[in-house]
C-alpha positions in Angstrom: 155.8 4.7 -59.7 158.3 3.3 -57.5 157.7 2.8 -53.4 159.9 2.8 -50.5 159.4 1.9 -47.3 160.9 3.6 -43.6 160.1 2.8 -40.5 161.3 5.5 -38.4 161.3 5.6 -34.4 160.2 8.6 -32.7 160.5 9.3 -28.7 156.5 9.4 -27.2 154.7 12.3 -27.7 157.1 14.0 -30.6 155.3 11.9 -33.5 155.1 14.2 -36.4 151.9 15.0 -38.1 151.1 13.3 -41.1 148.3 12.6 -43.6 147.7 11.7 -47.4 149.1 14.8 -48.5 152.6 15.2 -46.6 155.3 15.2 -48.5 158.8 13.3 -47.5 161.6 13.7 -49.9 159.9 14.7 -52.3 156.7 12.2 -53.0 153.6 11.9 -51.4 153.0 9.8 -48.5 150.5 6.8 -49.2 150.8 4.4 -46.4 151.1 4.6 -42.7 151.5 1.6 -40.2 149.8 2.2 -37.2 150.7 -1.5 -35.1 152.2 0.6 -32.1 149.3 1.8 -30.9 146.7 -0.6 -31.2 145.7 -1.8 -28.0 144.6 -5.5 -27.9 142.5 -5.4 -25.0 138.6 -5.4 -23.9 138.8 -1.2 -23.2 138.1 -0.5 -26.9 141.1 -2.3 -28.3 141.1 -3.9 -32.1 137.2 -5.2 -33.0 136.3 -7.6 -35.6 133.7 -5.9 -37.9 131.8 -8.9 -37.7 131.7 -8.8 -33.9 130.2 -4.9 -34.3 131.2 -1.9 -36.0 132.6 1.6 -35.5 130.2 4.4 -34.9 129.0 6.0 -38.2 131.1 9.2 -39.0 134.0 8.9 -36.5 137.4 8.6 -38.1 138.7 5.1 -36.3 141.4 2.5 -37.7 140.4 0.0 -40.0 142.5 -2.9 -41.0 142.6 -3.8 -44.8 143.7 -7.4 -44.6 144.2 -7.2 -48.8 147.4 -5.7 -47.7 147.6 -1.7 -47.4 147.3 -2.7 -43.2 145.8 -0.4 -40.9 144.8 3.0 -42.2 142.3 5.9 -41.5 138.7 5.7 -42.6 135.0 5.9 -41.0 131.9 4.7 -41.9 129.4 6.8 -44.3 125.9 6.0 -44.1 123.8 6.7 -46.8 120.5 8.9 -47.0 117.5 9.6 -49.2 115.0 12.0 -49.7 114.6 13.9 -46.8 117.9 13.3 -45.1 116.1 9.8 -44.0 118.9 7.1 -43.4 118.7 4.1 -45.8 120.1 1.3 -43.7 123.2 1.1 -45.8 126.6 2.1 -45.8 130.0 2.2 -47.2 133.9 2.6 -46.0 135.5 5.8 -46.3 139.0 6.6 -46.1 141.2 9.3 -45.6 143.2 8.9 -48.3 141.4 9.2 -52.1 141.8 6.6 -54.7 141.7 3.3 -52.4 140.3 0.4 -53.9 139.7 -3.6 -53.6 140.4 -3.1 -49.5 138.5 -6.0 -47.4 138.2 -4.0 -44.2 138.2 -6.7 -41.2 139.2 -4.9 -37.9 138.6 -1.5 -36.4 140.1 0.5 -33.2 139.5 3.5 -31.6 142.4 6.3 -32.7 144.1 7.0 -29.2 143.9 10.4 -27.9 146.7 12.8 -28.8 149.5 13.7 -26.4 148.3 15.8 -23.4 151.5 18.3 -23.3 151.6 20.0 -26.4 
C-alpha cells in the first residue's frame, strides 16, 4: 500500500477533525504530525518518560522516536482479580495495529478552541 504525505496549513481555530478513521481522498488516514502544538516549556510542555509519566488513562501525546512521530495514546494499567492494580502497564494508542513504537516523550493535548 502506497503513502503520501501533506502538510496542509490551517488558520487557528478552523483545524478539522480528524482521527484513525477519517477518510481523505479516498484512503484512510494513518499518521498525524502534531509539532505545532507542542509546547516546550516547564507548564506541562514535552516530558521525557524517563523523567515521569502521563497519568494512567488520559489520552496525551506520545512521541515514537522509531519513526511514526507524535501520535495519540494513553497509558493502560493492568488489573487482576478483583479489579486490584498489578503495578504494570502498557502503551495504548488511538489508532489499532501499531507496533515496534519506542515511546520516549509525552505532552499534555492542548485544550480545544474556546469559540466554537
Amino acid at each position: 500500500m502506497g503513502k503520501v504525505t501533506f502538510v496542509v496549513e490551517f488558520e487557528d481555530g478552523k483545524e478539522p477533525a480528524v482521527n484513525g478513521h477519517t477518510e481523505i481522498l479516498g484512503g484512510r488516514l494513518c499518521r498525524v504530525a502534531w509539532l505545532d502544538v507542542i509546547a516546550l516549556d516547564d507548564e506541562g510542555g514535552c516530558n521525557s518518560v524517563r523523567d515521569c509519566l502521563p497519568p494512567a488513562n488520559r489520552h496525551v501525546l506520545l512521541f515514537d522516536a522509531n519513526g511514526e512521530g507524535w501520535i495519540i495514546g494513553w497509558r493502560s494499567l493492568w488489573y487482576g482479580l478483583g479489579q486490584v492494580e498489578t503495578g504494570e502497564w502498557e502503551w495504548s494508542f488511538q489508532i489499532e495495529g501499531m507496533t515496534d513504537l519506542d515511546i520516549t516523550h509525552w505532552a499534555p493535548i492542548p485544550e480545544g478552541p474556546e469559540d466554537l
